[in-house]
C-alpha positions in Angstrom: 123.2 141.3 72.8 124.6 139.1 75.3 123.1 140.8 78.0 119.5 140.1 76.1 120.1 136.7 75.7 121.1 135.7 79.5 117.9 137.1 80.7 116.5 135.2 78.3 118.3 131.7 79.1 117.0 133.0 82.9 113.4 133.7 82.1 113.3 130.2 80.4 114.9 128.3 83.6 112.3 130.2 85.7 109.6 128.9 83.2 110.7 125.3 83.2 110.9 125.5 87.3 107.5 127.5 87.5 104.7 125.1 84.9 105.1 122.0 86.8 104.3 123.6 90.2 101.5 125.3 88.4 100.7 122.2 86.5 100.8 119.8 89.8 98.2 123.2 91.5 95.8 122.6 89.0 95.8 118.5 88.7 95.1 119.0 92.3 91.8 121.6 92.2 90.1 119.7 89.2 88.4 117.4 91.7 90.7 114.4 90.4 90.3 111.4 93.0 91.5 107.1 92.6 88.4 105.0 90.9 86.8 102.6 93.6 87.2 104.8 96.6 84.2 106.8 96.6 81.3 106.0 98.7 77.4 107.0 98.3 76.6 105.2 101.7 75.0 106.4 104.5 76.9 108.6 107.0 75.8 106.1 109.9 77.5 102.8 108.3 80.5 102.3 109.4 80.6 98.2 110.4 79.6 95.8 108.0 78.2 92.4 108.1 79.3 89.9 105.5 78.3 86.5 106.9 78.2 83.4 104.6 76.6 83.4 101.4 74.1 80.2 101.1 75.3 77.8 98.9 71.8 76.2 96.9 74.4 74.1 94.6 76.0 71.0 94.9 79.7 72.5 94.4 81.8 72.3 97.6 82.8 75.3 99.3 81.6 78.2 96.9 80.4 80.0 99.3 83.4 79.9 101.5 85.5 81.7 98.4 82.8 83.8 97.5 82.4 85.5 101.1 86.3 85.5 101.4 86.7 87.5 98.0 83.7 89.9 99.0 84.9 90.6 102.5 88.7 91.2 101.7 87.5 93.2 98.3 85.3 95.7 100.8 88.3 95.6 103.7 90.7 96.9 100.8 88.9 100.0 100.5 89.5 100.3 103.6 86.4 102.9 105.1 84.8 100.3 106.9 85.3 97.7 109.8 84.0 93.7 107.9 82.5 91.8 110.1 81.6 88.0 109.5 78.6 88.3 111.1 75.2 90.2 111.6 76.0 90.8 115.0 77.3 94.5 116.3 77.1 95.8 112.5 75.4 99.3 110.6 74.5 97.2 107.4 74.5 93.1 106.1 75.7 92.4 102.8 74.2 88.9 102.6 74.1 86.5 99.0 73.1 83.5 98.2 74.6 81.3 95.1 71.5 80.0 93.0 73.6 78.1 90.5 76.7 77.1 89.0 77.2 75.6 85.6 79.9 74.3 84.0 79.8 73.8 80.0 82.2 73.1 77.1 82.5 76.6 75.1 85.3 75.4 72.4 85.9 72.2 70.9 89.4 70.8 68.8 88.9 68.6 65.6 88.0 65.2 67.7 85.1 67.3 68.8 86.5 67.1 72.1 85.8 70.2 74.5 89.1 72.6 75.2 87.7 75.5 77.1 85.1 75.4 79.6 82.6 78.2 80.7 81.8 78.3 84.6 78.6 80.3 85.3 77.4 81.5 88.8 74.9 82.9 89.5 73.7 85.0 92.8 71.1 86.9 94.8 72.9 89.8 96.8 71.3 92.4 99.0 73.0 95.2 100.8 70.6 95.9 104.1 70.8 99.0 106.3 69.7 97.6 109.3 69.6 101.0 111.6 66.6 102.0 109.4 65.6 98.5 108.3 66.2 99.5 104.5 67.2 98.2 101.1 70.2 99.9 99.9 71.3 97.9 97.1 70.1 94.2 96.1 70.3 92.3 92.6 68.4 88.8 92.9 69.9 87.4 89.7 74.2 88.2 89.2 75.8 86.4 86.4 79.3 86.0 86.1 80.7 84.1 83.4 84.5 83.0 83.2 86.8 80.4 81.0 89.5 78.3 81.2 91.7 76.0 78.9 91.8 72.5 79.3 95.5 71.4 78.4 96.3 69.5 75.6 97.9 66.4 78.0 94.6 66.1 79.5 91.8 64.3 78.8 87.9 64.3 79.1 88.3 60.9 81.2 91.1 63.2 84.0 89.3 64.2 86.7 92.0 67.1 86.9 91.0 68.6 83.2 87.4 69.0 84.9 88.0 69.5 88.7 91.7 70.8 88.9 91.5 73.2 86.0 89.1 75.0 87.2 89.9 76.3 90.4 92.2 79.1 89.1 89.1 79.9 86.8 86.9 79.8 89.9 89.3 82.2 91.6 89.2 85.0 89.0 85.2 84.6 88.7 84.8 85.3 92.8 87.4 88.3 92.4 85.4 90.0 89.9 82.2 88.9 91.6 83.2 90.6 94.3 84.7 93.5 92.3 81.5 94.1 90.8 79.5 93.8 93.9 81.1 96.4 96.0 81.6 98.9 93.2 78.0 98.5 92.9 77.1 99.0 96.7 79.8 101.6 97.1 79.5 103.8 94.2 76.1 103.7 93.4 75.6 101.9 89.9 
């Protein structure tokens, strides 16, 4: 009796060491790979161009974040060389910001705005330029994002219109950018 239940403790042990080798075997054969690293590119491209985007609005510098979040969202995942030029390159990511809008989206009692909507929107084409050929392009991207205007400020602050929105600004040209590159990269 004792006999039959040591080899049994021992055929459990061996169990419990053998499933999650066999477990971690077959995680790694079912094909099982990170979101956002896949690419549907040609072969050939390896450098890309991301010069400036064109700023057709009257709102300072949106270009110069816009380009910065595109470039450093295609450097981090990392299978190609950015460029910040045209020159020496495979393929041109190029963009041009038609608009930007700012409006109230929620109001308190006083009928005073709390939230604001900024809305870009952008032109982007992704160029092979070995073969001289459209590999992506969307002439009319809309991003939308919000942000709070605090309760100390008012509609007469500059700061409630101009300061709050930077951080807002920010998290619209990361997901511009996001969006973009998935797009070119993976092939939606």
């Amino acid at each position: 009796m004792i006999k039959n239940r040591v080899i049994a403790v021992r055929w459990w042990r061996t169990l419990a060491m053998v499933l999650p080798l066999l477990s971690l075997l077959a995680v790694a054969g079912c094909g099982y790979a990170l979101s956002g690293r896949g690419s549907y590119l040609p072969a050939h491209i390896r450098i890309i161009g991301v010069p400036l985007f064109v700023n057709n609005t009257p709102v300072f510098e949106i270009e110069q974040r816009i380009t910065a979040k595109v470039q450093a969202e295609l450097t981090g995942r990392g299978r190609y060389e950015v460029r910040p030029d045209r020159q020496g390159v495979d393929a041109v990511l190029i963009g041009e910001i038609l608009a930007v809008s700012v409006a109230p989206a929620a109001f308190n009692s006083n009928q005073q705005a709390t939230r604001y909507a900024v809305t870009l929107v952008a032109k982007v084409e992704f160029r092979d330029l070995k073969n001289n050929k459209e590999i992506w392009a969307n002439p009319q991207l809309v991003f939308t994002e919000q942000y709070d205007v605090t309760t100390t400020q008012t509609a007469t602050d500059p700061n409630a219109f101009l300061g709050s929105n930077v951080n807002a600004m920010d998290r619209l040209a990361s997901e511009f950018a996001r969006t973009v590159i998935s797009a070119i990269l993976e092939s939606f």
